[in-house]
C-alpha positions, 0 to 999 in steps of 0.5 A: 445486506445478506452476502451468498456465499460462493461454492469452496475451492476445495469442495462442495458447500452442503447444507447446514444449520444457521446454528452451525453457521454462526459458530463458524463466523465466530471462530477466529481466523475460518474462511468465514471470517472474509465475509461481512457479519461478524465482530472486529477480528483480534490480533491479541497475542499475535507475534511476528518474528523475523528471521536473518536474511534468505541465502538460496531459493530453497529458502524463500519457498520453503517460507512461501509455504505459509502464504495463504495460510489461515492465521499466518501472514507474511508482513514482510515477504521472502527474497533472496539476502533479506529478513523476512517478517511472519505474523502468526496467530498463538496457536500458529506461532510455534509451528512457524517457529518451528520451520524456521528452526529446522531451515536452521535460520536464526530468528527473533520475535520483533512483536510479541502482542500486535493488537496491543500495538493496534489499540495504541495506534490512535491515542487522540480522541477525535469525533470522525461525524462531526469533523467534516471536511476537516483533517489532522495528522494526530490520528488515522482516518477513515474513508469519509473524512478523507474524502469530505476533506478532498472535496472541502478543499476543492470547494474552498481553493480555486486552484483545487479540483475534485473529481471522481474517476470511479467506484469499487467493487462495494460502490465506494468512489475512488477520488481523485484531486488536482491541484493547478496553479496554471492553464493545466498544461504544465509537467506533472506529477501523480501521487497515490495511497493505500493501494494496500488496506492495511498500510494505513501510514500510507492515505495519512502521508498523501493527505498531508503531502496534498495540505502542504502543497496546498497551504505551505508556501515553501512549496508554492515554487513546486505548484508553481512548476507542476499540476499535481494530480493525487489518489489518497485511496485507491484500496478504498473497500480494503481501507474501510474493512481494516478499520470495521472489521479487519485491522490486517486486510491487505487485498481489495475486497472483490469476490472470487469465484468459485473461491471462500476467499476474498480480494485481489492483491491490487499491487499485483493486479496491474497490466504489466508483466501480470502474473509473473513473479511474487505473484499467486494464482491461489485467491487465498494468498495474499498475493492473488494477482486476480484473474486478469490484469485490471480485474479489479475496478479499483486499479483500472480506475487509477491506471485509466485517469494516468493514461488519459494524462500520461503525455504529460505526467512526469513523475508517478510516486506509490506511496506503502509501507513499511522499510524505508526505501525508495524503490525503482523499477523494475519490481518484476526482474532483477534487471535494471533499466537502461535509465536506471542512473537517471532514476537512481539520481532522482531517488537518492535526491529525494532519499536525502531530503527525507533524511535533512528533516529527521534524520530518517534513512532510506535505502535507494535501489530496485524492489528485488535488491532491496524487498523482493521480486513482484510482477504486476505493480503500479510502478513498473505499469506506469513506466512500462505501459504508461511511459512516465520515465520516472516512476517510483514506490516510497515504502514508508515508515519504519523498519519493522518496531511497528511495521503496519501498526505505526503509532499515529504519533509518528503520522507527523514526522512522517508526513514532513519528512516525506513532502521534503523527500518529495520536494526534493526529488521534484526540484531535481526533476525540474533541472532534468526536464531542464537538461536532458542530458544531465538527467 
């Protein structure tokens, strides 16, 4: 299909040859790139470096200087007592380098090749056409296999269920499935992935956690005590353009009007506290918030099949990456909840059940403790808007060796250690239900 191209932010489009045009959609890192037509992107000789942690807000906007700019992106954003990650193209690195030096920050390259990292990331053959319906962990998989498998699984188990609860901005159906052992009115709990397109670690994990629940029967007690309600995509555009087009795409992919740039910043796009802090105006920031809360027909999806099932969803789980941690909200202030020990108690049960598998460590606290301050997320609209008390972001595996091109040899590991984190953190749920008052 033949895609118009909107007006520039910056200035009228004038006529130009096709000759002209083409050479632009060549050039690696040019607005044009954010539209269909052109060859996979490469990130060869890419580097991220990572600086000591920011001690002022001088600091952090300094940095936030670079957000938006071509062949520069933040994998790791500004906050105050945190490192930050920079990923710069070769031409862009010494510049950032550069800033960085003269802010006087101590700083390290952490990747020095990233699409070296990405050519390793599936490193198992596997034909995605005749595999139907049917999933590993050895690999990363692309939008229709992870579908085909939601419906297969409903096709073959009763107590599985597929629906769809809408489509994207490019007609793709997001996809929702539950698993119900009972009567479906028992407690529940909803899960969802790849909320961002790049943080492919994120549909694996919730695929994997979905079989576990549906074959394992170590954790026959929690399908038992919970309908489980779960999106393996809700960035669905976004996920398909990083394996097509855009290894590094983090937004949907809507377009914005009167803007080259493409895609909203669906973790910032949701009804709560919309537009406040960690979030952009500009539609070529990573961190666009879009132009009004539920702008995008991907978070308004989601956030329309959690309110319809919002009286008895107890426990909400967003699962990202990378760092580690289990967040809680608040994401848009530094002030903690009034039930903020309550919500401690539970992620900290789940942070030692992922730690008992593999010995992986997680660190328990808010987003602006632990990451940084960003309003709009999915966690706090489900505990502010929605009323799920217990609400959570799991930023996943690791800690920056990878960061967003995590080895599919690690998709495994990561997927045990997380459905026993989250085991966990449901067991310790089913006693506070029990006893409010221990909570």
């Amino acid at each position: 299909m033949i895609e118009k191209i909107p007006q520039s932010r910056v200035g009228i489009w004038i006529p130009i040859s096709i000759a002209i045009l083409c050479l632009a959609q060549a050039v690696v890192g040019s607005p044009l790139s954010q539209y269909e037509g052109e060859g996979k992107r490469s990130y060869r000789n890419y580097k991220v470096l990572r600086t000591e942690p920011l001690l002022n807000e001088d600091a952090i906007e300094k940095l936030m200087e670079f957000d938006g700019r071509e062949d520069i992106s933040f994998w790791k954003y500004p906050s105050l007592n945190e490192s930050v990650d920079i990923m710069a193209s070769p031409e862009k690195f010494e510049l950032v380098e550069k800033t960085v030096k003269d802010m006087g920050l101590n700083h390290v390259k952490i990747i020095d090749d990233v699409e070296a990292l990405f050519e390793g990331q599936n490193d198992v053959e596997f034909n995605e056409k005749q595999a139907v319906g049917t999933l590993s962990w050895n690999r990363y998989h692309r939008y229709d296999s992870i579908m085909s498998y939601a419906k297969n699984q409903a096709a073959r188990d009763g107590m599985v269920s597929y629906q769809s609860i809408g489509t994207s901005t490019e007609g793709r159906e997001i996809g929702l499935v539950t698993i119900s052992s009972g009567s479906g009115n028992k407690p529940a709990i909803f899960l969802d992935g790849g909320i961002h397109a790049r943080e492919w670690i994120s549909p694996a994990t919730v695929t994997y956690i979905m079989h576990q629940l549906i074959t394992n029967d170590n954790y026959r007690d929690l399908v038992e005590s919970y309908d489980w309600y779960i999106v393996p995509i809700i960035n669905v555009d976004g996920y398909e353009y990083t394996h097509t087009r855009e290894r590094m795409w983090r937004k949907t992919r809507s377009r914005n009007q009167g803007s080259h740039c493409v895609g909203t910043d669906p973790n910032r796009n949701w009804g709560y506290q919309w537009g406040g802090k960690g979030t952009s105006r500009d539609p070529c920031s990573d961190v666009y918030h879009g132009t009004r809360a539920f702008s995008e027909p991907e978070t308004a999806a989601v956030a329309n099949a959690i309110m319809a099932r919002r009286n008895r969803i107890k426990m909400y789980l967003t699962f990202h990456s990378y760092s580690q941690l289990w967040l809680m909200p608040w994401s848009y202030t530094r002030q903690r909840p009034s039930d903020y020990n309550e919500l401690y108690n539970l992620a900290r049960a789940g942070a030692q059940g992922i730690r008992q598998t593999y010995g992986t460590s997680y660190r328990v606290g808010t987003a602006p403790e632990l990451l940084y301050e960003a309003a709009g997320g999915s966690d706090d609209w489900a505990k502010g808007s929605a009323g799920i008390k217990y609400s959570y972001t799991v930023e996943l595996r690791d800690t920056g060796t990878y960061g967003f091109a995590l080895p599919a040899s690690q998709i495994q590991a990561t997927g045990e250690e997380t459905m026993r984190g989250v085991a966990a953190a449901a067991r310790a749920l089913s006693k506070s239900l029990k006893n409010p008052a221990t909570g």
